[in-house]
C-alpha positions in Angstrom: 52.5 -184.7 -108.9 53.3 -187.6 -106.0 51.2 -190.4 -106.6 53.7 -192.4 -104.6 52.9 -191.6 -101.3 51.8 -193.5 -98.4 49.7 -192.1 -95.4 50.0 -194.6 -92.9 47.9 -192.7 -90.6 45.1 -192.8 -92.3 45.6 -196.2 -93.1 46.2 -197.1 -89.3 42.6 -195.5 -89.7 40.6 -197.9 -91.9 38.7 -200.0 -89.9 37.9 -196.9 -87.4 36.6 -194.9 -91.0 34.7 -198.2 -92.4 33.0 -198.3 -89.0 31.6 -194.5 -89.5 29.1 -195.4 -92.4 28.7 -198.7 -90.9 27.5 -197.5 -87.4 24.8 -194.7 -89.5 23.3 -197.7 -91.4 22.5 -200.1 -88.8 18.9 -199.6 -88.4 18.8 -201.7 -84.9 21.2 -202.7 -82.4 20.6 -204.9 -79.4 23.7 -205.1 -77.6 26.0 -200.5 -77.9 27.6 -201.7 -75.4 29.9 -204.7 -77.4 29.8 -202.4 -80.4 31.6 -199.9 -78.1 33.8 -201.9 -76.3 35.2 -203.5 -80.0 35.5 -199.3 -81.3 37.7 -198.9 -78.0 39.7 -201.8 -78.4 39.8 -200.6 -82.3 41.6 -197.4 -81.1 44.0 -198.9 -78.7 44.9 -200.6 -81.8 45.3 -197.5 -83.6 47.3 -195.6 -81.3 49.7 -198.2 -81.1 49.8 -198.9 -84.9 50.6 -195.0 -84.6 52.9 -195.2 -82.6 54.5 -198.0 -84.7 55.1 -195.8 -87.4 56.6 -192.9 -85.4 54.2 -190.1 -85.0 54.5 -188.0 -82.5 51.9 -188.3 -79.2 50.4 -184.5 -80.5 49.4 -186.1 -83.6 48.2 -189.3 -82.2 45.8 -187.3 -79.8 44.5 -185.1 -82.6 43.7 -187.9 -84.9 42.2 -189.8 -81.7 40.0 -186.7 -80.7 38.8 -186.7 -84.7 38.2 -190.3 -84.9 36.5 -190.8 -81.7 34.1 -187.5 -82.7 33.5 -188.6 -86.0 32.6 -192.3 -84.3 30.4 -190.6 -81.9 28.2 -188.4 -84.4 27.3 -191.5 -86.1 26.0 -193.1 -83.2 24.1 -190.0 -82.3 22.4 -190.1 -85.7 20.7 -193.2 -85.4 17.4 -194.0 -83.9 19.0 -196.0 -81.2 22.0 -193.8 -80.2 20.3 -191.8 -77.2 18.8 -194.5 -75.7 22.3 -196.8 -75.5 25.3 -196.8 -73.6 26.7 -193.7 -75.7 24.4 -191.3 -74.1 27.0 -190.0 -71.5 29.4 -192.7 -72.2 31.0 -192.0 -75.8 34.5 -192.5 -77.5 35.3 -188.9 -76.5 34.6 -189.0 -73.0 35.8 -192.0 -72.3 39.2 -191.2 -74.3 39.7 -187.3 -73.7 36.7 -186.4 -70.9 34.8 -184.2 -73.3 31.6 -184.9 -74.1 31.0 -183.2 -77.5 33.8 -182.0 -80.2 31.5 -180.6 -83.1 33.2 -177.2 -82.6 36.7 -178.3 -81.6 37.2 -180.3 -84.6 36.7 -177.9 -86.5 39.3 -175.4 -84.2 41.6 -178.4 -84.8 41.1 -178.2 -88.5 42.1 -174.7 -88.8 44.9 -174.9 -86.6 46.5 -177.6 -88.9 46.1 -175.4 -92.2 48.5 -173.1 -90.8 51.1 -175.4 -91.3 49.4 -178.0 -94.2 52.7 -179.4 -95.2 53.7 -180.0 -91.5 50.0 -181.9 -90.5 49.5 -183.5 -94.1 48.9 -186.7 -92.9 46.2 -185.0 -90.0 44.6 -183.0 -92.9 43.6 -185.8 -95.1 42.6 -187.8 -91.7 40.0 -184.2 -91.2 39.1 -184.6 -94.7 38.6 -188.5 -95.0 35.9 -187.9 -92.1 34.3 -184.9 -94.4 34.1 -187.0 -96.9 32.2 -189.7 -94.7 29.7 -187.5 -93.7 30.5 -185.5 -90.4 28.8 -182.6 -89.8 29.6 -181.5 -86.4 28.6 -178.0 -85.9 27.5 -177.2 -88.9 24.1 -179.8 -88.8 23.3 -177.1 -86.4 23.0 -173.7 -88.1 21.4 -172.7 -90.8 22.6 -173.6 -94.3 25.3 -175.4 -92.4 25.9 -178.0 -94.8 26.3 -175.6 -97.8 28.9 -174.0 -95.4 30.3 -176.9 -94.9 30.7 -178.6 -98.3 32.3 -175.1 -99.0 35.3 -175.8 -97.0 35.5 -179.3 -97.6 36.2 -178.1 -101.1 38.8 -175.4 -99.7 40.4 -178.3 -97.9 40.7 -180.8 -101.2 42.6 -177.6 -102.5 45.0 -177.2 -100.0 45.9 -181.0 -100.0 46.1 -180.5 -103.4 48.8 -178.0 -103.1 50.6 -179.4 -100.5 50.3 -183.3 -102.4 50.8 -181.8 -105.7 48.0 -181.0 -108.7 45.3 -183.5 -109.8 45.5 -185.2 -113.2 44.8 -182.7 -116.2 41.3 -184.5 -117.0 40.3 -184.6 -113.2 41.4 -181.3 -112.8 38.9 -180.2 -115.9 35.8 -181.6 -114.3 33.8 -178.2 -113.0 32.9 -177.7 -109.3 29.8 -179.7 -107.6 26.9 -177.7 -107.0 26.4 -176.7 -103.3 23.1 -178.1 -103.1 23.7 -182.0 -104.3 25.5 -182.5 -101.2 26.2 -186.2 -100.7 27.3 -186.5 -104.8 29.9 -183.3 -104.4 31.7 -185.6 -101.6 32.0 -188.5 -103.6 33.1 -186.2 -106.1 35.9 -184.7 -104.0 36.3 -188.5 -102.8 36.9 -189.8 -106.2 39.4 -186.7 -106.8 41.6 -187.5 -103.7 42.1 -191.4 -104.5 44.0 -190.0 -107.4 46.4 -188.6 -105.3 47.0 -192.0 -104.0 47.7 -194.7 -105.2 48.5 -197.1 -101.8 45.0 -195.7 -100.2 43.2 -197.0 -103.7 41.6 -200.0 -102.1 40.7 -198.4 -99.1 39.1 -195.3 -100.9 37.0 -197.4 -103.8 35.7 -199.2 -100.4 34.4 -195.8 -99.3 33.3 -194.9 -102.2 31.4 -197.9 -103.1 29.3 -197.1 -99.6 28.5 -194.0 -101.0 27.0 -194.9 -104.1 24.9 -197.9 -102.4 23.5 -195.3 -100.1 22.0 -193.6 -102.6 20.9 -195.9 -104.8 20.5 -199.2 -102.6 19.4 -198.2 -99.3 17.9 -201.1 -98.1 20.4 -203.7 -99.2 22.8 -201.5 -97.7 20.9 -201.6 -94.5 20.9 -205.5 -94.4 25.2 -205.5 -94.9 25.7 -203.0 -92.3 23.8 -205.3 -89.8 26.4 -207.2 -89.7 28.2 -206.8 -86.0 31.9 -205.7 -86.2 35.2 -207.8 -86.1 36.1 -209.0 -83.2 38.7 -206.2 -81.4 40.9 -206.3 -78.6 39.9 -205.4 -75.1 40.9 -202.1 -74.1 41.5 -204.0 -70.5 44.0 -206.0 -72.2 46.2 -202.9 -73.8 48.3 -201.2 -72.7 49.3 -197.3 -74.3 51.8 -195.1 -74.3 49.7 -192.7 -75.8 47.0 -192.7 -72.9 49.8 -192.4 -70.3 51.0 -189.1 -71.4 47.3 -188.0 -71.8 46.9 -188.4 -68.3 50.0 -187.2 -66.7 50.3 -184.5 -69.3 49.2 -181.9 -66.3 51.9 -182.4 -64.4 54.0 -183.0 -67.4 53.6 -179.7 -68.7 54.7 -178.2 -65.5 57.9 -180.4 -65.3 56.4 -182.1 -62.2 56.7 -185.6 -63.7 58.6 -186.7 -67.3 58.2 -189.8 -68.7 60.6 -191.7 -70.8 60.6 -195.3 -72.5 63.6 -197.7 -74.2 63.4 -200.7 -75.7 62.4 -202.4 -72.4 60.9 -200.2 -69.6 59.1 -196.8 -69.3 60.4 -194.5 -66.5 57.5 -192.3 -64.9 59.8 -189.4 -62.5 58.5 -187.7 -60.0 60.4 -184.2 -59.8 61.2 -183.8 -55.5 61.4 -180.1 -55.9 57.4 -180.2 -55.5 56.8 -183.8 -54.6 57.9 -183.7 -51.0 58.6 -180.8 -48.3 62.5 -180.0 -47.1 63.5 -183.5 -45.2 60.2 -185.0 -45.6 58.7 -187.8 -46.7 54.7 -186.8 -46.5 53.1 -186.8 -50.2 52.1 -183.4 -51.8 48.6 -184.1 -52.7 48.9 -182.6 -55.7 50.3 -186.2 -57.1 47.8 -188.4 -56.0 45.2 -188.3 -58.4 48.1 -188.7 -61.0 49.3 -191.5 -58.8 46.1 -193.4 -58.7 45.5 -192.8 -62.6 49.5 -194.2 -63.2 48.2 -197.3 -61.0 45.4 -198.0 -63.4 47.8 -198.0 -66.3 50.7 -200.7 -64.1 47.4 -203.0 -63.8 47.6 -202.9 -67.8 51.1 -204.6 -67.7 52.7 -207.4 -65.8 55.6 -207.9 -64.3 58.1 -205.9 -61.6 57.4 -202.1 -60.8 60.3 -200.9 -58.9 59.8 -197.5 -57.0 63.5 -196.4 -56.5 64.3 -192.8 -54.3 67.4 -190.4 -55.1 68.3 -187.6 -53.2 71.3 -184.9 -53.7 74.3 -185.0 -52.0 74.1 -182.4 -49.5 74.0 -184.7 -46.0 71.3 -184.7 -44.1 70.9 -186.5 -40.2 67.6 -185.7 -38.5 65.4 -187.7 -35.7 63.9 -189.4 -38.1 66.4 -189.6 -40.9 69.7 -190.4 -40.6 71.0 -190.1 -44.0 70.1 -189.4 -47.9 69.4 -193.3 -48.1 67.0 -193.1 -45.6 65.4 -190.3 -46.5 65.1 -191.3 -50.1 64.0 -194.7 -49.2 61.3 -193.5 -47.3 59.9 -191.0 -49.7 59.9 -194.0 -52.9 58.0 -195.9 -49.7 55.6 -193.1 -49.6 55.1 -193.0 -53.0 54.7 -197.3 -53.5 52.1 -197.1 -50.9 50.3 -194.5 -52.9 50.2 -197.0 -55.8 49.4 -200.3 -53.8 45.8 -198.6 -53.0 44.9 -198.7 -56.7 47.0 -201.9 -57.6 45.6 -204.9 -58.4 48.8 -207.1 -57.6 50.6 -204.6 -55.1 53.2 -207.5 -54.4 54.7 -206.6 -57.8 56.1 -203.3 -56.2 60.1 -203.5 -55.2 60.8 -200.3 -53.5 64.5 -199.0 -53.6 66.8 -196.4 -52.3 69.9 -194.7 -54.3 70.6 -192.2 -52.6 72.7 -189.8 -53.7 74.5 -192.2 -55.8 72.9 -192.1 -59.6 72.3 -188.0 -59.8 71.1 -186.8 -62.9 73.3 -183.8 -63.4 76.3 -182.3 -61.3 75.4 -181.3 -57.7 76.6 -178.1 -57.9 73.7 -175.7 -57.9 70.6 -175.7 -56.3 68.7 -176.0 -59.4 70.7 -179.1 -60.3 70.0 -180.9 -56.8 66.4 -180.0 -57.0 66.5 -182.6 -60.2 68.2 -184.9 -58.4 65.6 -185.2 -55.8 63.2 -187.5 -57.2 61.3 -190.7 -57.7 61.6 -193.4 -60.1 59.0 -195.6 -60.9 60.3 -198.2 -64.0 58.1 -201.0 -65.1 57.8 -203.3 -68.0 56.5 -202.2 -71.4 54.8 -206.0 -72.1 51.3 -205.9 -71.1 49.1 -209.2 -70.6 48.6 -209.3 -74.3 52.4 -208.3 -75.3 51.3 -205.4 -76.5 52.8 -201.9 -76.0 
């Protein structure tokens, strides 16, 4: 049995879980729309706390799309949820354009027990949020929560598997009954802080909201009054994370890659699509992406350069007299696209290569399709520092 290890993703997590029980106990709220804007800010944080710690930008957008579910089903719960700024307007549309994922967490969920060992960390985010009371789809049907509570105990067993077995005294206590809903939780709760030792504190807090829920209802009410700490603007942050969401289109068909070092990201625009044979009018097809890339740049300060490459086979035209030309005209294209959504469009240096840095050997066509592209490299410090 591993009592030694740490799930930092979960951790990265707290204040985004704390906020769950938090956000179901507040009997009255005057102002959603601060509490929403400090829960956006809140996962900015998160996904770059994430990011931090190295997981990969599939596991970041799970736990996000869990999290920002979880976040909105609590609102919806209380008396003043439909009537506030979340009606229309919650985590998961704002974050991933869906407006309700009671039946896709749950998909998610069993996608990730196929492979429990590869999405530990994902698994005991899913079963964190069981734990704190969402329901999703199951508050819907009938004896949903007995349903439920039925594979929130399949999921403590898995975990346990993958995590190793629970202490031999734990391990002796019989089974929850079905129908004591809220105590069999905190009985699986109490069962998975054993497992871990680093998410002790974190876990006893959880747990200690359960118990004054049942018992202490009305002082609880009076605590969770209390507004939220003070987060970050998500107009001030900048994320990796949110950049790949909304390119990821394009990204999947190889249209666009993006890549980052320890100074810039570089966004490429692939030229076998992006512009016609010795052409430098815009494919449609890349201005939405554009426009949404422009919203990111007005997250970050500093120089955007928008640099053109072409392959090396010449080229001398009416209008176009040569590679350089060519290329500079298309990365001119491409910078004006961006200006129209760009706050500061002075920041924009636009640049021609030519066929001078190629990306691979210019000796197939494939090859100087790649080497046909656009190049737009900016900063990763935002007005904040942040990534």
């Amino acid at each position: 049995m591993n009592h030694n290890y740490r799930n930092s993703l979960v951790q990265a997590a707290y204040p985004l879980l704390n906020a769950m029980p938090h956000i179901r106990h507040t009997a009255k709220l005057e102002d959603s729309s601060q509490l929403r804007q400090q829960l956006i800010g809140e996962m900015y944080r998160f996904e770059k706390q994430c990011q931090q710690e190295g997981f990969s930008y599939e596991t970041i957008l799970s736990a996000r799309y869990c999290l920002c579910t979880c976040l909105d089903e609590a609102v919806a719960l209380t008396s003043w949820g439909s009537d506030s700024i979340w009606s229309g307007n919650g985590l998961l549309v704002t974050f991933h354009k869906e407006s309700s994922g009671g039946e896709k967490f749950f998909k998610l969920l069993d996608m990730l027990l196929q492979q429990p060992a590869k999405h530990i960390d994902l698994l005991e985010l899913f079963y964190f949020c069981l734990l704190l009371g969402f329901g999703g789809r199951y508050r819907l049907i009938d004896n949903g929560l007995a349903q439920l509570e039925t594979l929130t105990q399949r999921l403590a067993i898995r975990l346990r598997q993958v995590r190793g077995e629970y202490s031999a005294a734990l391990s002796a206590l019989p089974p929850p009954p079905v129908n004591t809903h809220q105590t069999s939780r905190l009985t699986h709760f109490l069962v998975f802080c054993s497992l871990s030792g680093v998410l002790l504190t974190g876990s006893l807090y959880i747990g200690l909201n359960a118990r004054l829920n049942q018992q202490t209802e009305p002082v609880l009410t009076s605590i969770y009054d209390l507004p939220l700490p003070e987060a970050a603007s998500p107009a001030e942050s900048f994320s990796m994370v949110h950049l790949r969401q909304i390119l990821q289109p394009m990204i999947e068909q190889q249209d666009i890659t993006v890549s980052q070092n320890a100074d810039n990201i570089s966004v490429t625009l692939q030229g076998g699509t992006l512009f016609a044979s010795a052409s430098a009018t815009l494919n449609p097809l890349y201005q939405v992406p554009l426009q949404e890339l422009a919203k990111q740049l007005n997250l970050t300060t500093g120089k955007v350069i928008v640099r053109g490459h072409s392959d090396n086979l010449p080229i001398h035209t009416r209008t176009y007299s040569s590679n350089y030309a060519l290329s500079l005209a298309r990365a001119e294209t491409v910078a004006q696209q961006l200006r129209t959504n760009l706050l500061q469009p002075q920041r924009l240096q636009v640049e021609s290569a030519g066929a001078e840095a190629p990306l691979v050997p210019n000796t197939t066509a494939k090859n100087r399709a790649l080497n046909r592209r656009i190049e737009i490299i900016f900063n990763t410090k935002s007005d904040n520092s942040g990534q």
